[in-house]
Structures are given as C-alpha cells and as structure tokens.
C-alpha positions as CSV (number, residue, x, y, z in Angstrom):
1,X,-13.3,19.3,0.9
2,X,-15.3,16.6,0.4
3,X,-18.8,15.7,-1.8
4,X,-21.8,14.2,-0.2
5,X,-21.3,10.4,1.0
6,X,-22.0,8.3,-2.2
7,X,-23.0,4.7,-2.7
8,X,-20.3,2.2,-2.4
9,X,-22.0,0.1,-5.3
10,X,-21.2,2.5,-7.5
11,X,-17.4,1.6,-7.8
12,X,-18.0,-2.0,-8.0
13,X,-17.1,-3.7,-11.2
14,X,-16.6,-7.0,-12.6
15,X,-13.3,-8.8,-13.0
16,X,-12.4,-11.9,-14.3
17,X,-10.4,-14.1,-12.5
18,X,-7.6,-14.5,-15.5
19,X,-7.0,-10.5,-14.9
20,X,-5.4,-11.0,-11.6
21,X,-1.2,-11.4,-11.7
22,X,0.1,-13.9,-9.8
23,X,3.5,-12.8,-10.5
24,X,5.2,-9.5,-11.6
25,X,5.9,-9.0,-15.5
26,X,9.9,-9.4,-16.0
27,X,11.9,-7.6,-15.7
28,X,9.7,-5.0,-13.5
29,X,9.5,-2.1,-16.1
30,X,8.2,-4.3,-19.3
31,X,5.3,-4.0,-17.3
32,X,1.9,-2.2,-19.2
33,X,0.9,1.3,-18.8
34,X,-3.0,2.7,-19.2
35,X,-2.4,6.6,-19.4
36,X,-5.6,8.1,-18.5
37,X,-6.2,12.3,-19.4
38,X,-9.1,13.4,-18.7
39,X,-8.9,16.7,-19.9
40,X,-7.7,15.0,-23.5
41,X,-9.4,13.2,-26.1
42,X,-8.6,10.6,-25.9
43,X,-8.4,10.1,-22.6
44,X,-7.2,6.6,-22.7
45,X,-3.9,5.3,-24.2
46,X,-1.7,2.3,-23.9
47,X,1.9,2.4,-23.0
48,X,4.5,0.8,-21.6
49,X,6.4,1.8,-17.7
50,X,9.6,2.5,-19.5
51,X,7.0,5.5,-21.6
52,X,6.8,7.4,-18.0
53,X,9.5,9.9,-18.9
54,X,7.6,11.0,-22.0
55,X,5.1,12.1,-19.9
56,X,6.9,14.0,-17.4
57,X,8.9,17.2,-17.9
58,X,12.4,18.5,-16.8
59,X,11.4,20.0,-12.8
60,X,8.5,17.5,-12.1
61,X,9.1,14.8,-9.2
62,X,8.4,11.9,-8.5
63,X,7.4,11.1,-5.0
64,X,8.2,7.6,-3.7
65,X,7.3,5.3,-0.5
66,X,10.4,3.8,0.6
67,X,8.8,1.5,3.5
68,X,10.1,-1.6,3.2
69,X,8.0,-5.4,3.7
70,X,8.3,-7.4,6.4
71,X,7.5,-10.8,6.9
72,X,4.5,-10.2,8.8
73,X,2.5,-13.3,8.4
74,X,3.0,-15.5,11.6
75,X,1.7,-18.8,12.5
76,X,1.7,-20.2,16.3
77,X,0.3,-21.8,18.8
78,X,-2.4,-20.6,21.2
79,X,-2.0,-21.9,25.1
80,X,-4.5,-20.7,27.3
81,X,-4.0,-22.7,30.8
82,X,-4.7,-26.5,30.5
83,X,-6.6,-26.3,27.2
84,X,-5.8,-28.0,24.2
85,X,-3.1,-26.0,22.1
86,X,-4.8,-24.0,19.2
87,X,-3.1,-23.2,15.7
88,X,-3.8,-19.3,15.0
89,X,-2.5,-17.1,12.1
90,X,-1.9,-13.5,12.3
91,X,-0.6,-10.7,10.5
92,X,1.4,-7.5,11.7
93,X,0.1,-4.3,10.7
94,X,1.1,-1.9,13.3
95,X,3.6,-1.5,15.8
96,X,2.5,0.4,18.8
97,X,5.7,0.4,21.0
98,X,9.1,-1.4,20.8
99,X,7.5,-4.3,22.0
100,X,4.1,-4.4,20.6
101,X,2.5,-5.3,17.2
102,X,-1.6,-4.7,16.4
103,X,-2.6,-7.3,14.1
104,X,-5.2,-9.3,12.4
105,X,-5.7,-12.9,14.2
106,X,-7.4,-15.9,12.1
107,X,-9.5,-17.4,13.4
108,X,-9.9,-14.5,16.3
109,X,-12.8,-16.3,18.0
110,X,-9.8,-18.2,19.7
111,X,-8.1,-15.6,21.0
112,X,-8.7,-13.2,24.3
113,X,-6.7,-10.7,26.5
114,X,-4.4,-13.2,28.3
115,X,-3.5,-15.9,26.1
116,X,-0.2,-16.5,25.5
117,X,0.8,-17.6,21.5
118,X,4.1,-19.2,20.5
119,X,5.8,-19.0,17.2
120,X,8.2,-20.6,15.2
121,X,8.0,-23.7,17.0
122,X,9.7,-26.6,15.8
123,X,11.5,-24.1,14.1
124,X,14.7,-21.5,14.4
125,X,12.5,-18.6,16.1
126,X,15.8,-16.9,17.4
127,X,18.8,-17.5,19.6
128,X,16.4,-18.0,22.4
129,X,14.9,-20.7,20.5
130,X,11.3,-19.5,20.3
131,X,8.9,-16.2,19.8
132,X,6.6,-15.7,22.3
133,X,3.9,-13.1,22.4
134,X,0.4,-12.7,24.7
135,X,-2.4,-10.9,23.4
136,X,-3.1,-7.6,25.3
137,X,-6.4,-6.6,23.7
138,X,-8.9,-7.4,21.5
139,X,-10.6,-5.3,18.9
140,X,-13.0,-5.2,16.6
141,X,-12.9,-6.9,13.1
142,X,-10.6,-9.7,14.3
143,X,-8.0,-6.9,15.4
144,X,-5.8,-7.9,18.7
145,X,-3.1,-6.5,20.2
146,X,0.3,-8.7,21.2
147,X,3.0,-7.9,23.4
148,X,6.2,-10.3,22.6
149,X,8.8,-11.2,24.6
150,X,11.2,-9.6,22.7
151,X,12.0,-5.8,22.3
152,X,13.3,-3.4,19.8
153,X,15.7,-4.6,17.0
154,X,15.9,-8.2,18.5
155,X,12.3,-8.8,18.0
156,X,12.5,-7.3,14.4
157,X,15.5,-10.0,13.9
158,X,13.0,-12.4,15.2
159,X,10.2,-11.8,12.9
160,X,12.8,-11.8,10.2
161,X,13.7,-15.4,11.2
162,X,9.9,-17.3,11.9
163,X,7.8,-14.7,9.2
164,X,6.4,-14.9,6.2
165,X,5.7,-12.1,3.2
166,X,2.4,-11.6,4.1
167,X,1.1,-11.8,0.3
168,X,-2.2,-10.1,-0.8
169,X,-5.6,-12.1,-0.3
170,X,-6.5,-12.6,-4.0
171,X,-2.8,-13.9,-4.7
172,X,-2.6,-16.1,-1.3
173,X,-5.6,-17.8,-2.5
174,X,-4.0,-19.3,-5.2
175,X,-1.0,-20.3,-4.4
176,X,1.8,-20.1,-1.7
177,X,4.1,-17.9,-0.8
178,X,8.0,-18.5,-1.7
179,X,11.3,-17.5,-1.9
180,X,10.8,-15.6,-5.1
181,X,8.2,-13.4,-3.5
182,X,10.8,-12.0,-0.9
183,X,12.3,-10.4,-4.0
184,X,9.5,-10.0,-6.3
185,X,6.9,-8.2,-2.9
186,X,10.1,-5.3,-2.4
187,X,11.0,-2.2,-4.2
188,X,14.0,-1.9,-5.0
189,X,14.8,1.2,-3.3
190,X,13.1,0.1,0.0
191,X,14.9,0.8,2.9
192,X,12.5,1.9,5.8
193,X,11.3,-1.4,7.5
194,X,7.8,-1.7,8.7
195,X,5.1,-2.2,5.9
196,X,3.0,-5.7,5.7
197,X,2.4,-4.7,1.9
198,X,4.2,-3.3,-0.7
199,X,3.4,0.3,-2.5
200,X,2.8,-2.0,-5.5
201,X,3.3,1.0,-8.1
202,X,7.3,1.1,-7.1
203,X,7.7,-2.6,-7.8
204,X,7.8,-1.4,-11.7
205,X,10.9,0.9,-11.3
206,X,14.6,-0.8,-11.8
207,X,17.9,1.4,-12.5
208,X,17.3,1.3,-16.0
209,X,14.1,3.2,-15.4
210,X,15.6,5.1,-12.9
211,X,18.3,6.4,-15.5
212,X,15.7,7.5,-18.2
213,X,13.9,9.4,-15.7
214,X,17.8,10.8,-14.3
215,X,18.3,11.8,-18.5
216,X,14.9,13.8,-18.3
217,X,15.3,15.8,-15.3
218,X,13.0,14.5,-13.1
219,X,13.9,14.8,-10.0
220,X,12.7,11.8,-7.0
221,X,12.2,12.3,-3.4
222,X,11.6,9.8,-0.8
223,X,8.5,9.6,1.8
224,X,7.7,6.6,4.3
225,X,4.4,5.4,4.8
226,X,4.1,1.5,6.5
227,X,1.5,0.3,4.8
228,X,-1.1,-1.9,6.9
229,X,-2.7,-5.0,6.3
230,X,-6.0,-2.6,6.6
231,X,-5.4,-1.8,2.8
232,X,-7.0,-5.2,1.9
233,X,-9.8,-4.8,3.8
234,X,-13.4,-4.7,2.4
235,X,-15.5,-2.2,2.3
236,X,-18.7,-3.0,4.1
237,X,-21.0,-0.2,5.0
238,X,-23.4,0.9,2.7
239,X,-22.1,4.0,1.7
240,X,-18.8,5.8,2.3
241,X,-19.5,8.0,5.1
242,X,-19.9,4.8,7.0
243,X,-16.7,3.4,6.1
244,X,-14.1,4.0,8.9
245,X,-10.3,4.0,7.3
246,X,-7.5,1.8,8.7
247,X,-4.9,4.1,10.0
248,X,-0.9,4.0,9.0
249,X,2.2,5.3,10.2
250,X,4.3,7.6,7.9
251,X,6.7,10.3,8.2
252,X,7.9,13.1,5.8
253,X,11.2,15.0,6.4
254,X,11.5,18.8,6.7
255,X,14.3,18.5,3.6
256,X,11.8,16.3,1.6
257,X,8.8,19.0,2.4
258,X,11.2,22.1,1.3
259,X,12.0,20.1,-2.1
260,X,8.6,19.4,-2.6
261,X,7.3,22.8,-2.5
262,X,10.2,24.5,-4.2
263,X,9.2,22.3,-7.3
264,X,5.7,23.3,-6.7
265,X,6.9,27.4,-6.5
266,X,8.7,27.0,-9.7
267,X,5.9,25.2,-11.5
268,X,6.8,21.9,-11.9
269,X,4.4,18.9,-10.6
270,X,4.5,16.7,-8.2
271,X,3.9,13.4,-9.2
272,X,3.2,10.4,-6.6
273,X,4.0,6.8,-7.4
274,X,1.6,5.2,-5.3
275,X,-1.8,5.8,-3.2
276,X,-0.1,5.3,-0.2
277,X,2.5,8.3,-1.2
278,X,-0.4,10.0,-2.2
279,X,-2.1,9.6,1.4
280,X,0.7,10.7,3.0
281,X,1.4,14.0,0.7
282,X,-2.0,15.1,1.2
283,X,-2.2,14.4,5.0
284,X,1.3,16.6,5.6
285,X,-0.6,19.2,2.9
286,X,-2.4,22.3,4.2
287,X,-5.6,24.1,2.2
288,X,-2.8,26.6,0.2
289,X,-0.8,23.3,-1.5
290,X,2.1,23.9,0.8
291,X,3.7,20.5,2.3
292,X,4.7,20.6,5.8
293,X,7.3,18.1,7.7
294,X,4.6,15.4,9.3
295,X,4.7,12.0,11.4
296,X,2.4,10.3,13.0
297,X,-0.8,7.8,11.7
298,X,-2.8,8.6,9.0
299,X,-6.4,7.6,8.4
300,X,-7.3,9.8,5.8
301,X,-10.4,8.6,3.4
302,X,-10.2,9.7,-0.4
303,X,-13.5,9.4,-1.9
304,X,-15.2,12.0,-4.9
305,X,-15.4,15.5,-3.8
306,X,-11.9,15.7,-1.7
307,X,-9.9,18.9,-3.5
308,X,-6.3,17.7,-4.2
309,X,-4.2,20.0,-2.0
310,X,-0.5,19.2,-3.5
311,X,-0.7,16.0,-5.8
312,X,-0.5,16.7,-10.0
313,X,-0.1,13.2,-10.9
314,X,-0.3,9.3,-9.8
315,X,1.5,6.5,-11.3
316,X,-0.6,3.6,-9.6
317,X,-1.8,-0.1,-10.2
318,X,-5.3,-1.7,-10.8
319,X,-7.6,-1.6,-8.0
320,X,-9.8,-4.3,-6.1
321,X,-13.6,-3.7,-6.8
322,X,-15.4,-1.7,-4.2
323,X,-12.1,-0.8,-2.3
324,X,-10.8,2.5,-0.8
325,X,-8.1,2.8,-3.8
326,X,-10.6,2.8,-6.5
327,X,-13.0,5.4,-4.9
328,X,-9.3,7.4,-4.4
329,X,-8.7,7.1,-8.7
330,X,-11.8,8.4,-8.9
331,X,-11.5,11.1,-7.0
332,X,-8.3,11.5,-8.7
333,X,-9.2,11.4,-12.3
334,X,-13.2,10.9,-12.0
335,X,-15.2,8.1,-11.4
336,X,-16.8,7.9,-14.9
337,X,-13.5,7.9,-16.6
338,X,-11.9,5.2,-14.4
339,X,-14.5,3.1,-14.8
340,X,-13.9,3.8,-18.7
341,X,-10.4,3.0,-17.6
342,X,-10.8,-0.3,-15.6
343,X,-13.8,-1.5,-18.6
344,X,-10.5,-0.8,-21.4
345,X,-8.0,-2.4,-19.3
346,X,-9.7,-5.7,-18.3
347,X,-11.1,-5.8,-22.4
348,X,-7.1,-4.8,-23.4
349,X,-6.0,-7.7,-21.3
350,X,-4.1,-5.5,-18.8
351,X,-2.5,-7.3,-15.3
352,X,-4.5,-6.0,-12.2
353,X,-3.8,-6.0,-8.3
354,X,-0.2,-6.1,-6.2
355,X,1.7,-8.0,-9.1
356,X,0.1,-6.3,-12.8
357,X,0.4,-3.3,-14.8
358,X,0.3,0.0,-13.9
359,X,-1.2,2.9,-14.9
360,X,-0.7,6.9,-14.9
361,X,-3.4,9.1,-14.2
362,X,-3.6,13.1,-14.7
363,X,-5.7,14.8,-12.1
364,X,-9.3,15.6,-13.7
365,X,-8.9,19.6,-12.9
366,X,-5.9,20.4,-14.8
C-alpha cells in the first residue's frame, strides 16, 4: 500500500504570514474554493463553497465528522507537597476512561506522576467549587496522563464550566480566544462531544448549503472521529517512515457502513469532507473498497504511495507546511499538483489553516 519513505522537506513550502485566517469568512459558505483535477487541464480552478453541488452528481455522498469541540484548554495550579504552587497549561486530547484525560502539559518539565493540579480556581469550576486532577503518567513529547476527581458526565459539565476552545497554534499566537470562537470553532451539525479541534472543512456548510446539496441529490452520512491536539503537531523526523502518528478515537455505525457501500455498488462516489473523515473511512475500509462498522483509535499515516481503498473525493482546507495533512493531499491528488495548488492559492490570495478557504480535490487515479 504504501511508496518508499520520502523526505519530509519535500512538502515544505513557504507561506506568508497575511495567508493565515484569523477568523472564518461570513457567513461560512462565502468562503473560497480551489478545485483541483488532476486528470483535467486545467487542473486548477477557482470557486466558491456554495459551487460544491456543481461538482457533485445525483447518488454521490458526502461523508461528514460530527465530533463536536470541547473546551479543552485548561489552566491550574500545580502542588506538589510544600513547594511553591506552579501555573501549568494543558490541553485534552484523549480520554482514556470516564475519569481520565491524556493531554499535552506546558511547560511539562513541571510536572511528574504524583502531583496533584487544581483548576478553575478563583473561578466557578463546578458545584463542588473546584476541578481537581493528579497526573498519573508521563509521556513523551510533553504527553501526561491526569485522573480528575470527577467522573463521567459530571466531569464533562466541569470542563464545560473552567475550559477554554483550545484554538489552533498559528491562530493562538495572535490573539486570544473569545466568545465568538465558541461559535465560529463548531460545525454546525456537531453533536458527538470529544474533539480538541474542529474538522475545519465542515465549518463552511450552513442550511443554505445544506439545501443546494438536498436539491441535487446528494446524499450525507455522519462519521465521528475526536480529533486530537496531535493534529497540530510537527513533523520532526527526517523522513516519514520515522514519523510516528498521533492516534484518535472514532466510530462508524453498521447503518452508516451499509449506506456507504450501497452508494459505492451503484456507482456513485463517496466524497469526505475532511481529512479526519477521510482517516476514519479508510481505517474501517478493507483492500476490496468495502467499509465495515469500526471503533476504536486510529493512527493511520497518509503519505504518497497509500492506494485509496473507498474515498473518491475530499473537500478540505489549506494545510500547515511539512504537516501530516499535506503529505495526505498529496497522496490524494499528487504531490506535484498540490504544491501547484498551495503556489496558486497563496499567489490568488486564498485563506489558509482552521479559519480560510477550502478546497476540493479529485483523487489523481480517476
């Protein structure tokens, strides 16, 4: 399935700072839209979201990650005996058991297996009037594990109350979070709670989108991936057999899994809005195309060479430099023409990362 490991430098590009959204377009679907065909000539041409249904035909569908944000960034207070209390950030990204959360601590050279953090104080944590949690373990890459106090829903309302939308690096950097983003960082069809980042390619679609696509006979199905605060990772190693992928948790129904292949027996395609609905398809997807009813984590690496099993089409955004969703583009629609792509869209003034325009890419081998 998969090509010889390549050199990560070769899907590194540069990007000016101006490129990068720092909010969505309004509404959602005025947003942009590159439409890359790689079997066409031209393979490039520029649209708008509200297009997609032009480019879709009646029997396709649309596969969408319904996981839903949480406000997953959490600032406390580290006590560790008699010492001095220590201020400590960390974000959620997985949860392990009712009562236990991985996530990545900052700074975690103040942290071991033992210490006891507090959140929300001089705050409304809960009813109780505080969140407490103790680090279990600690990992690798600034990676600990905490188990709270709290269990089950009452620790999600919790999170709820002393949380923050954990927003992506490069839009964190330059300004704060606020109550806009709790909108603005949510799809609106989300309903599975869990993720600590949005599947930025549904944050285009509204009902009036929806109802174009309804007129056209496209049909949509609903997967959930939780998407991890591993998605913003760099990648480090040299090339990408030395890369090891974050892992996320996702599920795919049996009904969902029956729809998809009946659309895929009578022909029509199977188009994912999203990498992470992407990952997920492909991970439930045997050798023969044929989607299977899946849960469980996911660590699957997308890199030039993998053979699509299922997936026609991707509806996605723009892509860090050097990251695990550009190397998955360019499996997708080939690394030459993407990097066409991404040189066009940064010259045409296209919106790139969690917040910008999208784009809609036809797999290279069709």
């Amino acid at each position: 399935m998969f090509d010889t490991p390549m050199r990560v430098d070769l899907f590194d590009f540069d990007l000016p700072e101006t490129s990068i959204a720092l909010r969505p377009a309004s509404p959602r679907d005025s947003a942009r839209m590159l439409v890359v065909r790689p079997q066409r000539e031209p393979a490039l041409s520029d649209f708008g979201v509200l297009d997609l249904p032009s480019f879709l035909s009646p029997g396709d569908a649309l596969v969408f990650n319904d996981t839903k944000v949480i406000p997953a960034q959490l600032e406390g207070i580290r006590r560790r005996g008699e010492d001095v209390a220590t201020q400590v950030s960390l974000t959620l990204h997985m949860r392990v058991a009712p009562d236990r959360w991985k996530a990545f601590a900052r700074p975690a050279r103040r942290l071991k297996p033992g210490d006891r953090i507090s959140f929300g104080h001089g705050g409304n944590a809960c009813l109780l009037g505080s969140l407490d949690a103790t680090v279990e373990e600690k990992g690798e890459a600034g990676e600990v594990t905490l188990r709270f106090e709290l269990s089950g829903p009452v620790l999600d309302e919790a999170i709820m109350s002393v949380g923050h939308i954990p927003l992506p690096p490069y839009i964190a950097s330059k300004r704060s979070e606020d109550a806009r983003d709790r909108a603005d960082y949510q799809t609106v069809y989300a309903r599975e709670e869990g993720a600590v980042a949005a599947p930025t390619a549904g944050l285009h679609f509204t009902d009036r989108l929806f109802g174009k696509l309804d007129e056209a006979g496209i049909e949509r199905h609903f997967v959930t991936l939780h998407v991890g605060a591993g998605t913003f990772l760099p990648v480090k190693a040299d090339d990408t057999d030395d890369h090891v992928m974050h892992e996320e948790i996702g599920h795919v129904d049996a009904v969902t899994a029956e729809k998809l292949n009946a659309v895929r027996a009578r022909g029509g395609r199977i188009v994912c809005v999203g990498t992470t609905s992407l990952r997920l398809i492909e991970s439930a997807a045997t050798e023969d195309g044929k989607i299977h009813p899946w849960s469980g984590t996911t660590g699957i690496f997308i890199t030039p060479g993998y053979r699509f099993r299922a997936v026609d089409m991707l509806m996605t955004n723009f892509h860090l430099p050097k990251s695990t969703l550009f190397m998955l583009v360019s499996a997708f629609a080939g690394l030459e023409t993407m990097r066409g792509a991404y040189t066009h869209a940064i010259a045409a003034g296209y919106r790139f990362y969690s917040y910008g325009d999208a784009s809609l890419l036809f797999r290279k081998d069709q």
